[in-house]
C-alpha positions in Angstrom: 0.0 0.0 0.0 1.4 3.5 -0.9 3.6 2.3 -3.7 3.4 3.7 -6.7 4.3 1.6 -9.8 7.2 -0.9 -9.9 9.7 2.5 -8.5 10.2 0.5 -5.4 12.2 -2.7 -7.6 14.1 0.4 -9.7 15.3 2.1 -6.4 16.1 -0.2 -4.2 16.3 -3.8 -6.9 18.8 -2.2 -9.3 20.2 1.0 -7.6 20.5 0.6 -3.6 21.8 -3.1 -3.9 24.3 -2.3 -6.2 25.8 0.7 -4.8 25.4 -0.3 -1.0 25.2 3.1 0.7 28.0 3.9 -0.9 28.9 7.4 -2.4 26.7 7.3 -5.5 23.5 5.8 -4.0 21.0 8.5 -3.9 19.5 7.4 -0.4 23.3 7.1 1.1 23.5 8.7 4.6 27.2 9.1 4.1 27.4 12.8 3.0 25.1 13.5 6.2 25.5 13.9 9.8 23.2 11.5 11.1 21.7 12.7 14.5 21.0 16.3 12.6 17.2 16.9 12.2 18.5 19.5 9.5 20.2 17.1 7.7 17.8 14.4 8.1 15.1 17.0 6.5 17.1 17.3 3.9 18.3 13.8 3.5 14.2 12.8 3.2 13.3 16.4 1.5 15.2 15.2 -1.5 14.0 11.7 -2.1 10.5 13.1 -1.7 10.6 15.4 -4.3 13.5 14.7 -6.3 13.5 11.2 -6.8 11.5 10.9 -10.0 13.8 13.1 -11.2 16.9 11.5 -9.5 16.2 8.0 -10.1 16.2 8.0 -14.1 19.4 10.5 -14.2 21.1 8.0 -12.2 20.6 5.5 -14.7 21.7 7.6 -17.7 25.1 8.4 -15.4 25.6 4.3 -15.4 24.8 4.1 -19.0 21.7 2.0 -18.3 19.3 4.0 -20.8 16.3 1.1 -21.0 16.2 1.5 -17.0 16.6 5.1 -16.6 13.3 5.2 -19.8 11.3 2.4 -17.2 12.3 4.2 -14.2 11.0 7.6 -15.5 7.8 6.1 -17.3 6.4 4.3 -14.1 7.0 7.3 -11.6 6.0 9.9 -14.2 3.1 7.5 -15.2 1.9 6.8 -11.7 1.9 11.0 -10.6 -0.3 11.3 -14.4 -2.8 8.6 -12.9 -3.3 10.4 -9.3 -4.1 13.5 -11.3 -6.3 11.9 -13.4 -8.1 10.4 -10.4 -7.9 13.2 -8.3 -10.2 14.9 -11.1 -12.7 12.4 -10.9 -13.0 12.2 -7.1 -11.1 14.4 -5.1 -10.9 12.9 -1.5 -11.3 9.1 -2.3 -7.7 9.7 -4.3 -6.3 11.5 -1.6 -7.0 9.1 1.3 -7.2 5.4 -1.2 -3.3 6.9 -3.1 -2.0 10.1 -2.1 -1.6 10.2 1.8 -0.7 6.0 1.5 2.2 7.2 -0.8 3.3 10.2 1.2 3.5 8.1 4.6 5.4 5.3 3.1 7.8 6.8 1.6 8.4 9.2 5.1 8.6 5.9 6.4 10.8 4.4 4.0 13.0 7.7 4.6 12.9 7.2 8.1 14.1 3.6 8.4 17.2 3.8 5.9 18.0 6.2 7.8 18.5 3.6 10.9 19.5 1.5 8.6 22.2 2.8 7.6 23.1 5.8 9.8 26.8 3.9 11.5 29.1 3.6 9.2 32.6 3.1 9.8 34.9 6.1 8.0 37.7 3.9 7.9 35.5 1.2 5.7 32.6 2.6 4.1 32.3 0.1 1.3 32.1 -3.1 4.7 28.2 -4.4 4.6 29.1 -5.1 7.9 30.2 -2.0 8.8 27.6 0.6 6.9 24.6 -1.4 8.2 23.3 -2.8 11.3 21.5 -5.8 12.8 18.1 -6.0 15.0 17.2 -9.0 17.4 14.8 -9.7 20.3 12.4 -6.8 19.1 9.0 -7.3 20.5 6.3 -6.6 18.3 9.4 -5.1 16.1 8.1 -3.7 12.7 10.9 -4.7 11.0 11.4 -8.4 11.7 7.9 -9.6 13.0 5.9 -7.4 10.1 8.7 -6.6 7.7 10.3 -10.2 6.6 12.9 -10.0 9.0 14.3 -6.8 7.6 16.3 -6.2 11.0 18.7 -8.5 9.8 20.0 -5.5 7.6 23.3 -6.7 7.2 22.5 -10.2 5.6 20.4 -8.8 3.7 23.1 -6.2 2.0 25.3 -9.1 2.1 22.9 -11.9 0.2 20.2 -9.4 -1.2 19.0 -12.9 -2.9 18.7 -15.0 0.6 15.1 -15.9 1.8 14.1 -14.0 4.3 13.6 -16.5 6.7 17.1 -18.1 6.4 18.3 -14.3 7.5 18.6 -15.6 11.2 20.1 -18.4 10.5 22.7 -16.6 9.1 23.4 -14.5 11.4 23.6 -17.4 14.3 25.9 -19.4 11.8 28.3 -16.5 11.2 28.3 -14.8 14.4 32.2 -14.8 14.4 32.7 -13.6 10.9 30.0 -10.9 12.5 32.2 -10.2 15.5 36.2 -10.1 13.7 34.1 -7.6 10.9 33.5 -5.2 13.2 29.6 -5.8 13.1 26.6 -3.4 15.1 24.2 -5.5 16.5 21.3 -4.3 18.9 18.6 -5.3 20.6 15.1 -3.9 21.9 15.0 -1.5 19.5 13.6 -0.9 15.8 14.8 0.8 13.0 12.4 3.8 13.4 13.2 4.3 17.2 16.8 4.3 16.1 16.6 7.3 13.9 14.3 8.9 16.6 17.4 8.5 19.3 19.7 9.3 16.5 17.6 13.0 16.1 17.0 13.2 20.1 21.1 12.7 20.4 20.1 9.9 22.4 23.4 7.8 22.3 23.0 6.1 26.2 20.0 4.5 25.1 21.6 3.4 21.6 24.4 2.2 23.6 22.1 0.0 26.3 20.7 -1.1 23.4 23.8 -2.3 21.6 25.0 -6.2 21.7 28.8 -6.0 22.3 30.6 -9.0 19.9 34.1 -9.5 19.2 36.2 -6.3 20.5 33.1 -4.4 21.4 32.9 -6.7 24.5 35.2 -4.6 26.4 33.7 -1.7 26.4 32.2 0.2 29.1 29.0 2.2 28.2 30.8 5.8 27.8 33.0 4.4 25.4 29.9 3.1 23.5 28.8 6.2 23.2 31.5 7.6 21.9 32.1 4.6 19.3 28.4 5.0 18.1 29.0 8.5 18.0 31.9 7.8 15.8 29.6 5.9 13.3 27.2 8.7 12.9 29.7 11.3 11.8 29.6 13.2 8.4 31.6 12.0 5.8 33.3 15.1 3.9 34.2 15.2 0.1 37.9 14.3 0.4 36.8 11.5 2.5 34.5 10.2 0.0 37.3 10.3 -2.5 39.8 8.8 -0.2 37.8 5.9 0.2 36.8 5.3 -3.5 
């Protein structure tokens, strides 16, 4: 409900899995700092309003004409449509397609924001270090409702795996987890995540987190400032250092 036609598979199919939050995917937190509501209005100002636009040049900058063409004809197609309906009968379109399509896509906004808001400046390009894993979430959104999208990281790692094999992934490779530098956390959903992340809530984050590997050692101030770390800005040069 709320999606408009077939620009989910484009954006997140064949542009967010292949560029990984990295540098030139155009719902990459990098070039933000994440617990900045500023930032964050912009970060979801510009997918809102920009992305039917953004979307299809994207494509033509990879070279990929047929998808940029798709990509452009279902968005552009699919705002034509509302129109037309909206003619017809005004509030029936806003509350059956309209508001449905606003509030998902906040929502989309709001989650890849969690998502993806640590990521480790000294590797930005890691799966396991540019996205995060959710467990022991009651009534969690993302796992219970969502096809157990709090396993984040296997599913950057193995867009293709089903989602219920996700925590049996995760159990199976806990140490390849741990020596990668993984976040795991608990208690917590992707959408409260970004709402500590805008509060500058970091104790919480860090009560919430599930030390592995070298994490273990860590008392809950330096936590803090190791999530802290994660949520920092990412400047030009460092972009370009890290390409």
């Amino acid at each position: 409900m709320g999606h408009s036609w077939n620009s989910y598979y484009y954006h997140h199919v064949k542009h967010h899995h292949v560029e990984n939050n990295g540098p030139d995917d155009l719902s990459s937190t990098m070039r933000y700092q994440r617990d900045n509501f500023v930032h964050f209005l912009c970060y979801a100002g510009r997918f809102y309003f920009l992305i039917w636009l953004d979307l299809p040049l994207y494509f033509l900058r990879k070279n990929r004409i047929e998808l940029a063409a798709k990509a452009a004809l279902w968005e552009l197609g699919w705002y034509a449509t509302l129109w037309h309906l909206y003619t017809l009968n005004a509030k029936a379109t806003l509350v059956a397609f309209i508001l449905p399509l606003l509030g998902l896509r906040a929502g989309l906004m709001v989650g890849n924001w969690g998502q993806h808001a640590f990521v480790d400046k000294e590797r930005p390009g890691s799966d396991y270090r540019s996205s995060i894993t959710l467990i022991d979430v009651s009534a969690s959104v993302s796992n219970r409702h969502c096809f157990n999208d709090g396993y984040h990281t296997s599913h950057h790692l193995n867009p293709l795996r089903h989602w219920r094999e996700h925590p049996v992934s995760f159990i199976g490779s806990k140490a390849e987890y741990a020596s990668q530098g993984a976040l795991v956390f608990h208690g917590i959903d992707f959408m409260m995540i970004t709402v500590r992340l805008l509060l500058k809530d970091y104790r919480t984050l860090a009560e919430c987190m599930v030390p592995i590997g070298s994490q273990i050692s860590m008392t809950m101030d330096e936590r803090v400032d190791f999530l802290k770390g994660r949520t920092r800005q990412f400047t030009d040069k460092d972009i370009q250092r890290k390409r």
